[in-house]
C-alpha positions as semicolon CSV with decimal commas, in nm:
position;residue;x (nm);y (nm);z (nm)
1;X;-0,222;0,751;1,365
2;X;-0,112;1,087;1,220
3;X;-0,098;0,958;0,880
4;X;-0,524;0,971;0,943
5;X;-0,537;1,340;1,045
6;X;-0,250;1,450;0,781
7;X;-0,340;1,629;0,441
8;X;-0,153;1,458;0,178
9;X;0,047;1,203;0,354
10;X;0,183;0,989;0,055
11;X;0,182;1,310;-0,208
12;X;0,418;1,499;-0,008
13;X;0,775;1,453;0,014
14;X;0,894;1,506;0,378
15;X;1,230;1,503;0,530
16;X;1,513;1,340;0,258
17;X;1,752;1,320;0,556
18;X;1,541;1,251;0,837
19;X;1,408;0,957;0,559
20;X;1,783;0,830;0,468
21;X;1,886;0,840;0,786
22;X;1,576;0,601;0,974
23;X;1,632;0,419;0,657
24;X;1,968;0,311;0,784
25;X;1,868;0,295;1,087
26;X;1,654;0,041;1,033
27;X;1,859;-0,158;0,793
28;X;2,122;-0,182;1,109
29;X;1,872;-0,296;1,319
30;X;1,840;0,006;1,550
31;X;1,551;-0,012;1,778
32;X;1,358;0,321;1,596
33;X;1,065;0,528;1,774
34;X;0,894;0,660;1,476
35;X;0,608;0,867;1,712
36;X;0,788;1,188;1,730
37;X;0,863;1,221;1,304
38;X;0,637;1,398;1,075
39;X;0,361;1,203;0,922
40;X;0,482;1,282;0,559
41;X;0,831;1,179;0,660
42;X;0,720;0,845;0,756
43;X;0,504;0,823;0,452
44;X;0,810;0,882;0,253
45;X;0,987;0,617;0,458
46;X;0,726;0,331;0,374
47;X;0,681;0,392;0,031
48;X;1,104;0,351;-0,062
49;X;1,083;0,035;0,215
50;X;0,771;-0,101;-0,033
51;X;0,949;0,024;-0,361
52;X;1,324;-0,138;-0,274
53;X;1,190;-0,441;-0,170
54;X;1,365;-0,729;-0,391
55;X;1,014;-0,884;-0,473
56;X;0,677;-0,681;-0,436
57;X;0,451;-0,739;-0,133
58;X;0,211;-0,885;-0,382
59;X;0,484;-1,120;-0,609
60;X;0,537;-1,064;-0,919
61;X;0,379;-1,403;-0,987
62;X;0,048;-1,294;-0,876
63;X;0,054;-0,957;-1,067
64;X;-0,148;-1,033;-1,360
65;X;-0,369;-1,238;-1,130
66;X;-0,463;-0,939;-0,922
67;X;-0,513;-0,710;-1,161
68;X;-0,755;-0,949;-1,360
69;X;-0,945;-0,957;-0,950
70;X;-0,898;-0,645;-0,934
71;X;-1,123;-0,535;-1,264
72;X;-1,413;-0,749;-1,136
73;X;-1,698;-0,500;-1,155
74;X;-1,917;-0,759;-0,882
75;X;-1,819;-0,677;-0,532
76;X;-1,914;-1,016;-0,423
77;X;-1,692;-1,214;-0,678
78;X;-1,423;-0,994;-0,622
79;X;-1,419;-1,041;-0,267
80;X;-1,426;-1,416;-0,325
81;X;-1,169;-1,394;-0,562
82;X;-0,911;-1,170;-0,347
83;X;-0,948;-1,374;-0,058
84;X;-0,854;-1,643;-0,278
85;X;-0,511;-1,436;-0,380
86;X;-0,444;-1,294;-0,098
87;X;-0,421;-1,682;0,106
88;X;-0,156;-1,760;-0,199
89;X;0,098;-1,431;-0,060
90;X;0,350;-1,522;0,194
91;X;0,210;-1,510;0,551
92;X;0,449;-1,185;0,634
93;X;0,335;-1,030;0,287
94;X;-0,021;-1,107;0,418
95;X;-0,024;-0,943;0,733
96;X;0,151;-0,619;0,632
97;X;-0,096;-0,590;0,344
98;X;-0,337;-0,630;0,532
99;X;-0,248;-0,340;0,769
100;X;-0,125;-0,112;0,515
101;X;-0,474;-0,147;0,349
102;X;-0,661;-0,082;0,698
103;X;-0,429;0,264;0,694
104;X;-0,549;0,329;0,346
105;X;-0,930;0,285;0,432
106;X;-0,897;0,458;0,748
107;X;-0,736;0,767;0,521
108;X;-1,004;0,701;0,223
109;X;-1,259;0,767;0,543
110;X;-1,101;1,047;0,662
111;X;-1,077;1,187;0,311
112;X;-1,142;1,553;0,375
113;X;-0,893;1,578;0,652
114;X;-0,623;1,352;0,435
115;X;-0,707;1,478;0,086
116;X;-0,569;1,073;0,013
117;X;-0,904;0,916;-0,101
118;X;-0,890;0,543;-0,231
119;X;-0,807;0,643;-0,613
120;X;-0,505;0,904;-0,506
121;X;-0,354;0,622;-0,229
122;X;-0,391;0,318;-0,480
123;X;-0,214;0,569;-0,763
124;X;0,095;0,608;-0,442
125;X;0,059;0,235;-0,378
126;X;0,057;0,031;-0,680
127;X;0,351;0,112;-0,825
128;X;0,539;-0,065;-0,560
129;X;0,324;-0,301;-0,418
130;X;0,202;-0,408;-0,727
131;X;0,472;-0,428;-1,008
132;X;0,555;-0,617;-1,290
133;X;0,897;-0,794;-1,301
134;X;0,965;-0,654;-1,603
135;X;0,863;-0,369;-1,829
136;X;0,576;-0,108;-1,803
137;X;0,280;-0,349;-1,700
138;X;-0,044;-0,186;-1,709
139;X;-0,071;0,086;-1,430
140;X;-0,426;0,141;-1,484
141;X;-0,511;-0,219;-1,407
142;X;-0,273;-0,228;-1,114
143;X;-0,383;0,124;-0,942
144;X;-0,763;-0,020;-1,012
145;X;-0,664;-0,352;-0,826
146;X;-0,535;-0,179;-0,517
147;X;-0,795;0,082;-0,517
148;X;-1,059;-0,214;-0,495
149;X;-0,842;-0,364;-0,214
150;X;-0,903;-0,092;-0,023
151;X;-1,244;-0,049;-0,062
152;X;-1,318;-0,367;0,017
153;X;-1,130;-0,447;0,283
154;X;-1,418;-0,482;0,551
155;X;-1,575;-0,744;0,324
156;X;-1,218;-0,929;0,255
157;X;-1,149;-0,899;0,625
158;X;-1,463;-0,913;0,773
């Protein structure tokens, strides 16, 4: 919820410590209350969880797929088609992108309060949701396909 009301959530650094430190906590399985830390804190925190995962929330299998979707310039067969991908992730991969893309509308909404609109979050994002196994990949393509998961998200998840 503060991520919505804070200016730069994702741009901004936030605590090193206060990240390494929940970090571990986490990894140890300690039961973490996350309400009382700064939004750009937890920001931090959720982009190293996305960018030290093993495999990308969206598998590197599916990369090329989704960026290909993702340069569809007809909202209706790109819906179609990112339904499509998104039933092939993993059914935990599924549900967190799901509500890490509701977070990113809700910001892209709440742009003037945020300063994260749908372009800036998907240039945050892609990178390590949406990665290529190995070498450069095409970052336009990939911060296009996430930016166009975002805005459509109420017409992929109606």
């Amino acid at each position: 919820k503060k991520a919505i009301d804070t200016k730069g959530v994702f741009e901004k650094e936030g605590d090193a410590k206060l990240v390494a430190r929940l970090k571990h906590e986490i990894n140890y399985g300690i039961d973490v209350e996350l309400a009382p830390y700064d939004a750009e804190s937890l920001g931090q925190l959720l982009l190293t969880f996305f960018k030290e995962m093993s495999e990308p929330l969206i598998p590197y299998d599916l990369y090329t797929k989704y960026q290909v979707v993702g340069g569809i310039n007809d909202e209706v067969r790109r819906t179609v088609e990112s339904k499509k991908l998104i039933k092939k992730l993993p059914t935990t991969n599924r549900l967190i992108l799901k509500l890490l893309l509701n977070l990113c509308l809700r910001m892209h909404k709440a742009g003037a309060a945020t300063s994260m609109d749908a372009p800036k979050l998907a240039g945050r994002l892609a990178p390590v949701i949406l990665r290529p196994k190995s070498g450069p990949g095409d970052a336009n393509k990939a911060v296009q396909a996430v930016m166009n998961l975002i805005l459509d998200y109420d017409r992929i998840y109606p």
